[in-house]
Backbone as JSON, one array per atom type, in Angstrom:
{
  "sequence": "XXXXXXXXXXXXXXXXXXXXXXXXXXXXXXXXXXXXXXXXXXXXXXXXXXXXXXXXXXXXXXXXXXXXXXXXXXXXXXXXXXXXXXXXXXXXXXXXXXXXXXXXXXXXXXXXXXXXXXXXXXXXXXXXXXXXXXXXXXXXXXXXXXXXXXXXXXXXXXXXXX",
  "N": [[33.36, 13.29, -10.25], [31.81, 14.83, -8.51], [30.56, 17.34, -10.0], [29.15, 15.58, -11.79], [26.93, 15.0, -9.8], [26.36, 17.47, -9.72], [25.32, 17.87, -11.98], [22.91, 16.45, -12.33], [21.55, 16.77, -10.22], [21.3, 19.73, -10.83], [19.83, 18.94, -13.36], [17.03, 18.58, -13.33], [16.02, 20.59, -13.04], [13.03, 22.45, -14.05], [12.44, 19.9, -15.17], [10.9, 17.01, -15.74], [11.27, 14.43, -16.57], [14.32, 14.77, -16.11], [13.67, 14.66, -12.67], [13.03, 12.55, -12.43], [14.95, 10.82, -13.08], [17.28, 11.55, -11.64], [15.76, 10.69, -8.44], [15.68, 8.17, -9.18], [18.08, 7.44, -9.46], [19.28, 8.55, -7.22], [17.66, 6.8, -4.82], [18.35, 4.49, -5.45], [21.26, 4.26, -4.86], [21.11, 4.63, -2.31], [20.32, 2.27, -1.84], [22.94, 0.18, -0.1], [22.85, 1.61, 1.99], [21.13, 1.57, 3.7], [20.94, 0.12, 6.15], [22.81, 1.53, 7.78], [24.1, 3.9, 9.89], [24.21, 7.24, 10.18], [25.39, 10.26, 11.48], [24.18, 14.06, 11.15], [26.17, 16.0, 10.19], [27.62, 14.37, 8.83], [25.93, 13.84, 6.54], [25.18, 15.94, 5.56], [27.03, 17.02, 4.54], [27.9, 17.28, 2.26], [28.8, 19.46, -0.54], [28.06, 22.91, -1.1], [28.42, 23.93, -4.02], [27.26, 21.49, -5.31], [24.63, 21.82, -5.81], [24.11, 24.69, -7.13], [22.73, 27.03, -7.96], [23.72, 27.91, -11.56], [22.76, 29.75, -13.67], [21.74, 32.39, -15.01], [18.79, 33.22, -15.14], [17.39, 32.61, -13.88], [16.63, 31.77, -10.42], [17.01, 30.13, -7.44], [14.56, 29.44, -4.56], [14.64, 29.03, -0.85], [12.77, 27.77, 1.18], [11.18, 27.08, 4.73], [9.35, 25.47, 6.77], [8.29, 25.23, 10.06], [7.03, 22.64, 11.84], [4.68, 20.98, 14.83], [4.86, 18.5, 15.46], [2.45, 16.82, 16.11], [1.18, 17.1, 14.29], [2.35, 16.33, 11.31], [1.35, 14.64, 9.59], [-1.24, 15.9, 8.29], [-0.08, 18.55, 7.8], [1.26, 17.4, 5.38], [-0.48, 16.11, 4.26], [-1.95, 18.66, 3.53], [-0.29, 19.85, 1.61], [0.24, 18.53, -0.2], [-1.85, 18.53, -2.32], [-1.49, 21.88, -2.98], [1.19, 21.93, -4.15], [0.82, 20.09, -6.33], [-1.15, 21.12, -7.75], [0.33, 23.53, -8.39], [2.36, 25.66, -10.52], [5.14, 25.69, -9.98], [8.0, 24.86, -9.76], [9.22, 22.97, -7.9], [12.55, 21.11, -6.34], [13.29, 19.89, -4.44], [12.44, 18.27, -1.03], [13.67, 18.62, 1.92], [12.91, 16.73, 5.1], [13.91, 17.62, 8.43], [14.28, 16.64, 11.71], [13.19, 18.19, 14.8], [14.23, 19.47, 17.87], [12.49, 20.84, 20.95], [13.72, 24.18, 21.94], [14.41, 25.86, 24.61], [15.72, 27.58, 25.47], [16.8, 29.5, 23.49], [16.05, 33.18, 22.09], [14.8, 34.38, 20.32], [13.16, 31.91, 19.59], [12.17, 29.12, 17.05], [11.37, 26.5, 18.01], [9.23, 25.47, 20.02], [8.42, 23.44, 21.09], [8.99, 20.19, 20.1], [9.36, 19.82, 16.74], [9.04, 19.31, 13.22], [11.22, 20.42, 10.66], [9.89, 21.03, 7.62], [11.98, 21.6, 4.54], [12.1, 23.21, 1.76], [12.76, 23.35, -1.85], [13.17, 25.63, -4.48], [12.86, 25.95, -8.09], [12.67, 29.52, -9.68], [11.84, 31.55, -12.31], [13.56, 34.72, -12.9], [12.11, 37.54, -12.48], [11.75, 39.99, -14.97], [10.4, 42.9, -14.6], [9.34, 46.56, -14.63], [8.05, 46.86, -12.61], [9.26, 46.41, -8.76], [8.72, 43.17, -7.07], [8.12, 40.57, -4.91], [9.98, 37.32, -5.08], [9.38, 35.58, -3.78], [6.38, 36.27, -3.34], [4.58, 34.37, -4.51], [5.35, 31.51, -4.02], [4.65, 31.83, -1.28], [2.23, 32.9, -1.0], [0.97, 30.88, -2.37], [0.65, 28.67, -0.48], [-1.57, 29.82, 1.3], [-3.8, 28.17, 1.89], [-3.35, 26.15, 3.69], [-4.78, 24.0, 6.01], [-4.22, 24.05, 8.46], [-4.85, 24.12, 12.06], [-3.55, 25.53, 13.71], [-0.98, 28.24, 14.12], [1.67, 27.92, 11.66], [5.37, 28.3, 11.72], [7.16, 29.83, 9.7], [9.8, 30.7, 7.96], [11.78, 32.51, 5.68], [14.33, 31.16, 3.81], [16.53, 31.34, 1.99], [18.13, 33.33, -1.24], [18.83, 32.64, -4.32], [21.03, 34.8, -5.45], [22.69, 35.96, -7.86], [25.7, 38.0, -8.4], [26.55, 41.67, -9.96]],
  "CA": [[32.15, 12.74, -9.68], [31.24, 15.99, -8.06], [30.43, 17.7, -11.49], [28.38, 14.6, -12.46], [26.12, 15.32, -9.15], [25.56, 18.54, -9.6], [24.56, 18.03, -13.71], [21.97, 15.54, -11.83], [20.82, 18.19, -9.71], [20.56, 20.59, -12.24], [19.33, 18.9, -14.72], [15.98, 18.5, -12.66], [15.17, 22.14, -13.14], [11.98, 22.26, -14.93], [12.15, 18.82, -16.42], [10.27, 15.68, -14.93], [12.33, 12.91, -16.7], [15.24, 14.48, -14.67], [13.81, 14.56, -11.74], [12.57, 10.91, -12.45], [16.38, 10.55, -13.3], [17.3, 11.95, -10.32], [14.94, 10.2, -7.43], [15.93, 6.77, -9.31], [19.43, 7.48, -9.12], [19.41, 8.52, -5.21], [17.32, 5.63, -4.54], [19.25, 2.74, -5.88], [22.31, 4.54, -4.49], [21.19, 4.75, -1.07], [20.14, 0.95, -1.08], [23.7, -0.06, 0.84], [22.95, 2.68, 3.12], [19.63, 1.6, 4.59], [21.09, -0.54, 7.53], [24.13, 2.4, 8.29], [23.79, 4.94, 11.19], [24.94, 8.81, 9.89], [25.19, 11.87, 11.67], [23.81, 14.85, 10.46], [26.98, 16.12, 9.97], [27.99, 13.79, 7.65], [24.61, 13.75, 5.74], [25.02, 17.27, 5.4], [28.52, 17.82, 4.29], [27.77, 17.23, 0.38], [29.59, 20.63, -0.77], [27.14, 23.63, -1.33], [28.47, 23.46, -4.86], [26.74, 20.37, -6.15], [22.96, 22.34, -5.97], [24.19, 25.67, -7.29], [22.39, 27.63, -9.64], [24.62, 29.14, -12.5], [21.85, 30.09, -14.28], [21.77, 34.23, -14.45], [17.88, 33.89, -15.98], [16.35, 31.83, -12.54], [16.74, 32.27, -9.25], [16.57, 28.97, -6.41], [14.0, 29.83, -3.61], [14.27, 27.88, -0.02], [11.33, 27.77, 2.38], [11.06, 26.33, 5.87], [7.7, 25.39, 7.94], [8.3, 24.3, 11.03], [5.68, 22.19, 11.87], [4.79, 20.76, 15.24], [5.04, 16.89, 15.41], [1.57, 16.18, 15.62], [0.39, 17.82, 12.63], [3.24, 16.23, 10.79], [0.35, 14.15, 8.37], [-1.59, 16.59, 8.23], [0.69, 19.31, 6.95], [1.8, 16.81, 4.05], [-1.86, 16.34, 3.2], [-2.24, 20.03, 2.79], [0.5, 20.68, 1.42], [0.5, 17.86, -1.7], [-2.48, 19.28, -3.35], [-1.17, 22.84, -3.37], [2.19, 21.67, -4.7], [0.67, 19.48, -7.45], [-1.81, 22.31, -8.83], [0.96, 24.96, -8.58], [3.44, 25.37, -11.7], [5.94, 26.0, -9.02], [9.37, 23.61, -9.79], [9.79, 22.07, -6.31], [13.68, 20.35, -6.84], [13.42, 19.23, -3.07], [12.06, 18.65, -0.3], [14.28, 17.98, 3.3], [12.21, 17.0, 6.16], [14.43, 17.38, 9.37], [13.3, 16.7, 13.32], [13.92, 19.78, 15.71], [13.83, 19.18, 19.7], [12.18, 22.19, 21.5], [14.51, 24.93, 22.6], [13.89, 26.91, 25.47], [16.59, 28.86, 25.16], [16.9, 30.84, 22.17], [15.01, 34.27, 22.36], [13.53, 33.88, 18.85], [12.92, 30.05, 18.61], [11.08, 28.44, 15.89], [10.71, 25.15, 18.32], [8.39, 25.7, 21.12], [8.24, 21.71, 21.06], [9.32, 19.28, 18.93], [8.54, 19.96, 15.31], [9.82, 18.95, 11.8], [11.19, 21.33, 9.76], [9.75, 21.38, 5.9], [12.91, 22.63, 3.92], [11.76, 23.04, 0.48], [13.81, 24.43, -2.89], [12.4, 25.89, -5.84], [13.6, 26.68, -8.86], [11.93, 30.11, -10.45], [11.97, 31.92, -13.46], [13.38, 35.99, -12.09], [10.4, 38.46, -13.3], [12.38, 41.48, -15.13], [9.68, 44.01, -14.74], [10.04, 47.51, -13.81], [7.56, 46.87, -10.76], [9.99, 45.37, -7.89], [7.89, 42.04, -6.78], [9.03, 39.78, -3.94], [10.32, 36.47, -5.78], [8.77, 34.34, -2.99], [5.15, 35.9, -3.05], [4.41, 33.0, -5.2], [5.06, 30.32, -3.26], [3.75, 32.13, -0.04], [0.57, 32.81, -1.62], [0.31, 29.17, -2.87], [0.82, 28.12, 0.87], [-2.29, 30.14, 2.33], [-5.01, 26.88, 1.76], [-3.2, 24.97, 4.27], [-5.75, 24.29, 6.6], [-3.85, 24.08, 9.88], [-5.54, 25.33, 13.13], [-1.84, 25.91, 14.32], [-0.28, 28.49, 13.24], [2.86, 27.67, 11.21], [6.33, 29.01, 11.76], [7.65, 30.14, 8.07], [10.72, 31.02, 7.25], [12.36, 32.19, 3.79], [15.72, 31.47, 4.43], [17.45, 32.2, 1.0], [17.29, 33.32, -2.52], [19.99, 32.65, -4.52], [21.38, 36.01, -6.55], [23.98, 36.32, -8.62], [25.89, 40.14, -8.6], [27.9, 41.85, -10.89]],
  "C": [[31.24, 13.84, -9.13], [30.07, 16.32, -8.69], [29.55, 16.98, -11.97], [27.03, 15.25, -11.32], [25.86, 16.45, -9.51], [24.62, 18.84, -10.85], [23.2, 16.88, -13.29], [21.13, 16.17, -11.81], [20.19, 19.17, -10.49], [19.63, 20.17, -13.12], [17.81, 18.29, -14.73], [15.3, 19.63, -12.62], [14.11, 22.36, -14.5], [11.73, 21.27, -15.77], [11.82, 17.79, -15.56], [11.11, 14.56, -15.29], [13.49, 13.44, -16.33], [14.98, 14.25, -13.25], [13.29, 13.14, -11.63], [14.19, 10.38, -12.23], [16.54, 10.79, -11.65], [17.22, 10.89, -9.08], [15.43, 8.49, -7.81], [17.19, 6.47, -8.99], [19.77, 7.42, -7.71], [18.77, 7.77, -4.81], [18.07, 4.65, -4.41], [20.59, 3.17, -5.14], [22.03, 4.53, -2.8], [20.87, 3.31, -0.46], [21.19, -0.1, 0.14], [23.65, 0.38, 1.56], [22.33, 2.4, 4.24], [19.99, 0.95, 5.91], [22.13, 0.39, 8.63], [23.99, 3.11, 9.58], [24.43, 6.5, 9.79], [24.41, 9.3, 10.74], [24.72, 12.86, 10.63], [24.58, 15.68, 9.86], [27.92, 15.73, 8.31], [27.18, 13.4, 6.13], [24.73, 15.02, 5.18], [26.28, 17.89, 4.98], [28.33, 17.72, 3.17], [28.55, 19.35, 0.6], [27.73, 21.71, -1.19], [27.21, 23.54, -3.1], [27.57, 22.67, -6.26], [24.88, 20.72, -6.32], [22.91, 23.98, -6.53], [23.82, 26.18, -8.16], [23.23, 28.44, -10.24], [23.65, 29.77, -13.15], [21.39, 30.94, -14.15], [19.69, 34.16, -14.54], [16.9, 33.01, -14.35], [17.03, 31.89, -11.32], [16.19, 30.37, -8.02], [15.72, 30.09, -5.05], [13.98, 28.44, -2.42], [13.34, 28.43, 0.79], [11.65, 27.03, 3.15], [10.34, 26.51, 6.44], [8.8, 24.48, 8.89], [6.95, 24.29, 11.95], [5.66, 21.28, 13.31], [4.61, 19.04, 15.02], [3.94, 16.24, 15.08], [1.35, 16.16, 14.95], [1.54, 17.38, 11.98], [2.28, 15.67, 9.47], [-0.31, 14.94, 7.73], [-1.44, 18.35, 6.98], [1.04, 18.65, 5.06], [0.18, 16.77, 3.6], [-2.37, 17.62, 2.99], [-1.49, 20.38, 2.11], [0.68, 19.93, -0.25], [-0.46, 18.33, -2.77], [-1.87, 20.55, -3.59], [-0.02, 22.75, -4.5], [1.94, 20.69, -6.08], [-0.3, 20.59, -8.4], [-0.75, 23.54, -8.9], [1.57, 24.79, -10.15], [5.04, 25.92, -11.12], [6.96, 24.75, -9.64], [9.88, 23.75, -8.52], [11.13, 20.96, -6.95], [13.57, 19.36, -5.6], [12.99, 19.26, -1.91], [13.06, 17.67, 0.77], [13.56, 18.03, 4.48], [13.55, 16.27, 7.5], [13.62, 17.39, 10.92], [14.45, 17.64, 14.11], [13.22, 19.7, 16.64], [13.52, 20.86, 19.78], [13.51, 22.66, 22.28], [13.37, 25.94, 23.46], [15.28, 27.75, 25.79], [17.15, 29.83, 24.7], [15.69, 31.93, 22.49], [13.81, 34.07, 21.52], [13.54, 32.45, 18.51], [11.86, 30.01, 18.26], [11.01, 27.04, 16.56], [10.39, 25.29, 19.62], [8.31, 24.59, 21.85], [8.39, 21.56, 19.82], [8.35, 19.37, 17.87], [9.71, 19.5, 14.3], [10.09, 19.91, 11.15], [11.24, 20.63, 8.29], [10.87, 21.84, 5.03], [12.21, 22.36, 2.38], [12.21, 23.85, -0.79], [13.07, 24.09, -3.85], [12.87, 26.68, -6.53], [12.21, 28.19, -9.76], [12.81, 31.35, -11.57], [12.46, 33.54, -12.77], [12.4, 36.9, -13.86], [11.55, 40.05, -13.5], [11.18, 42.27, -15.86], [9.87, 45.36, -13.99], [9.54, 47.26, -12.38], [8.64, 45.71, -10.05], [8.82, 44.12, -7.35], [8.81, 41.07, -6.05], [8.93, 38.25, -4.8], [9.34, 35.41, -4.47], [7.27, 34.41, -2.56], [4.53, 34.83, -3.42], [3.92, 31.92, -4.43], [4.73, 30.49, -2.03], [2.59, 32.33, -0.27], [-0.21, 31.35, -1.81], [-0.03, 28.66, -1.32], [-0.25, 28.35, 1.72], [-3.16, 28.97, 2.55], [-4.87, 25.97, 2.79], [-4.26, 25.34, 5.61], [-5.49, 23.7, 7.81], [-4.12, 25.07, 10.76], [-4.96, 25.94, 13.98], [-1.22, 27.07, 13.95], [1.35, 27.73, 12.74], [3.93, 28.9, 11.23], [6.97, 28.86, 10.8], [8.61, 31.14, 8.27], [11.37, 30.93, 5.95], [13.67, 32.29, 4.11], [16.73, 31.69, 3.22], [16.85, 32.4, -0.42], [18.69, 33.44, -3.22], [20.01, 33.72, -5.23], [22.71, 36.55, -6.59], [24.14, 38.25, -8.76], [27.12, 40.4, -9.35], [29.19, 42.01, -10.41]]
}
């Protein structure tokens, strides 16, 4: 069953009738769910596994805005045009809620904000010039026309080593 999820997953990388597949599949599957309670815990235990790129010739990119609460509409209406004119393969997007810390040195929640998680599958660029794999989709991102700044983090890139 695992194995089946993750050929789901996968098989959403650069193709629209999977990720149609996909979104219809986790839909209809989550319809017993809708009345349940979960922890985040348990929402979040799926195995790392089942989203893993094998695929030596592309590379997964994640992003995270954290965005303050108000501007939560806002953000999505800047953020759907960019993401529909890009040629960017967005696989996912996780929007989680994050209480303000005042206790971390470096916090990313000043006040309550949502964090954006967003995964993208890209093509890796074998040219001699080195090039950061995520100017891309940080470039795409400048248009948003929040008078906030946004707190952006790139929190991984998947790469395979010999």
């Amino acid at each position: 069953m695992e194995e089946t999820k993750r050929l789901i997953f996968r098989g959403s990388v650069n193709n629209e009738y999977g990720k149609r597949l996909r979104w219809d599949l986790e839909t209809s599957s989550a319809i017993p769910a809708r009345h349940l309670t979960f922890t985040r815990n348990e929402i979040m235990d799926s195995q790392v596994s089942l989203i893993e790129n094998k695929d030596t010739a592309s590379t997964d990119l994640l992003h995270e805005y954290f965005i303050p609460e108000r501007n939560f509409m806002k953000f999505i209406q800047d953020i759907k045009p960019i993401l529909l004119k890009s040629k960017l393969d967005l696989l996912n997007i996780t929007i989680r809620a994050v209480n303000r810390d005042d206790d971390a040195y470096l916090n990313y929640a000043q006040e309550d904000v949502f964090g954006f998680v967003l995964l993208f599958n890209q093509k890796k660029q074998h040219s001699k010039k080195p090039r950061c794999r995520h100017s891309q989709i940080f470039w795409l991102m400048q248009p948003l026309k929040m008078k906030e700044p946004i707190i952006f983090l790139i929190v991984y890139t998947s790469q395979k080593t010999k």
